[in-house]
C-alpha positions, -999 to +999 in steps of 0.1 A: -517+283-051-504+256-072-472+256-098-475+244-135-470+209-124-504+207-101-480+207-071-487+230-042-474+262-036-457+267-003-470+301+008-456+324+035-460+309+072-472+276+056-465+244+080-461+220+049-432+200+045-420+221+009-422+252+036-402+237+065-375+227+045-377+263+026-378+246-008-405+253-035-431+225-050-408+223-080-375+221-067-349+192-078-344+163-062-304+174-055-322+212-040-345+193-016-318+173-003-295+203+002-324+221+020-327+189+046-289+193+055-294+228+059-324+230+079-308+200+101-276+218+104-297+251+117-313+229+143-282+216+158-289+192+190-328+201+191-345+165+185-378+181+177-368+201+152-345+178+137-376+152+136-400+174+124-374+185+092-368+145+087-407+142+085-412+170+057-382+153+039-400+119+042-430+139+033-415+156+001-402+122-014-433+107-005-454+128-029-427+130-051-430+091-056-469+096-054-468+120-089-448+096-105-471+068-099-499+089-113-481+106-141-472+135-129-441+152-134-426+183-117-409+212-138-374+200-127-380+164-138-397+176-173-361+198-177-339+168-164-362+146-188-354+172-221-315+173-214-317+134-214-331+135-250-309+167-261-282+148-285-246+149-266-219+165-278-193+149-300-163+150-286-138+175-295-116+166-324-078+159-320-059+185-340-022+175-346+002+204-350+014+209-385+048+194-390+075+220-398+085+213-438+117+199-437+140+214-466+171+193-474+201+213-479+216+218-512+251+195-517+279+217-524+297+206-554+337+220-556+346+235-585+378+216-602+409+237-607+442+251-600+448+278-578+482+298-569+507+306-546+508+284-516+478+267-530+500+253-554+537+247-541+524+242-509+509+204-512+536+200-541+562+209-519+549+187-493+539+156-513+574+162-533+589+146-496+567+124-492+572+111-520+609+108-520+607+092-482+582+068-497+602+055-529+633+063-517+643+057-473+632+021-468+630+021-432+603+049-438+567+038-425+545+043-451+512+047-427+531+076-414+534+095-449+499+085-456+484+106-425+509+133-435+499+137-465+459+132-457+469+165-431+487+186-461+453+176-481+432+190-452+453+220-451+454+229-484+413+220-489+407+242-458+425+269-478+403+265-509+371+258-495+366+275-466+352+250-441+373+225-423+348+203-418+341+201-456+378+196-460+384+164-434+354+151-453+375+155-488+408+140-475+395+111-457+378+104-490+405+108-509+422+083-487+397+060-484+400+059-523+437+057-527+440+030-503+414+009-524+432+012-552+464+004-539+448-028-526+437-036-562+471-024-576+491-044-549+471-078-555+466-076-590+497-062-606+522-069-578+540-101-590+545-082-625+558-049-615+575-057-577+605-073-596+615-044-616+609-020-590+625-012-561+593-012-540+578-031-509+544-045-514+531-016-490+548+007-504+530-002-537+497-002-521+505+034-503+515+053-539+481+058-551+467+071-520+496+097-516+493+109-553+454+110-551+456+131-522+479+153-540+458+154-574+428+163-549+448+191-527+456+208-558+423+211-580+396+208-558+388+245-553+358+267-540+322+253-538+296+260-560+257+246-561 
């Protein structure tokens, strides 16, 4: 009996090598080596068994190498030869997650205007003695009035808008402001106006500052967008 390949068949209580290593004619390469280990394995320390499974292995690669000389090809080399010329695979393309859409948050503009009550004699109140420390106490430090009146601004924003955060923002800008243009007041219109008024050269450059933070605690009001 022979398989498509012209090999031999091993039949039942067949002596050929394909039949003492319990492989068929057309096995792989890879399945006849398995069988030797196997059948070695199963004859343990017996050296005439162990010789007699190395000579059908010898005996299988011998004819293997004998068909390929001659042009023929077993079943298993014929499938290894068609997965050879089967086109491989591309690779699998990288798929980068989608970026979340980033929205920017609206900017909260404050609507201008004057409110009541304690809205309004509150930082009046409090910028009132400021003021008078300020134009009138010498000895008064006029960084100290400054960051009392930036806190009244704070205060009084935090009443009006809602969110302290929003309202540090607003008094350290309004102080950032005032002192600029107290700088530019100071240095350009100091030597002019310092001798007719009883004022320091700081205390010049701190008066804007205090009444901007007083214009701002008093009309800066709720947000709107």
């Amino acid at each position: 009996m022979t398989t498509s390949s012209g090999q031999p068949q091993p039949e039942a209580g067949s002596s050929g090598p394909y039949a003492i290593l319990g492989v068929q004619a057309d096995a792989s390469f890879d399945t006849v080596q398995a069988a030797r280990q196997a059948r070695l394995a199963e004859a343990g320390d017996d050296p005439l068994v162990r010789a007699r499974v190395e000579a059908a292995y010898d005996a299988v690669l011998m004819e293997r190498l004998k068909d390929r000389q001659q042009g023929r090809v077993s079943t298993a080399a014929r499938s290894a030869s068609v997965r050879e010329q089967q086109p491989a695979a591309p690779p699998p393309r990288l798929t980068l997650p989608a970026l979340p859409k980033v929205t920017p948050p609206a900017v909260a503009v404050p609507a201008l205007g004057l409110g009541s009550g304690r809205q309004v004699w509150f930082p009046l109140g409090v910028s009132g003695v400021l003021l008078a420390l300020l134009l009138l106490v010498p000895a008064a430090s006029p960084e100290l009035l400054l960051a009392l009146a930036t806190a009244m601004a704070v205060i009084s924003l935090q009443w009006r808008l809602g969110r302290l955060p929003v309202a540090i923002g607003w008094g350290l800008g309004l102080l950032c402001v005032g002192l600029v243009a107290g700088g530019l007041l100071a240095a350009l219109a100091a030597p002019a106006l310092l001798p007719a008024l009883p004022l320091s050269g700081l205390q010049l450059q701190s008066l804007p500052a205090l009444l901007l933070l007083l214009l701002g605690a008093l009309l800066i009001g709720a947000e709107r967008r």
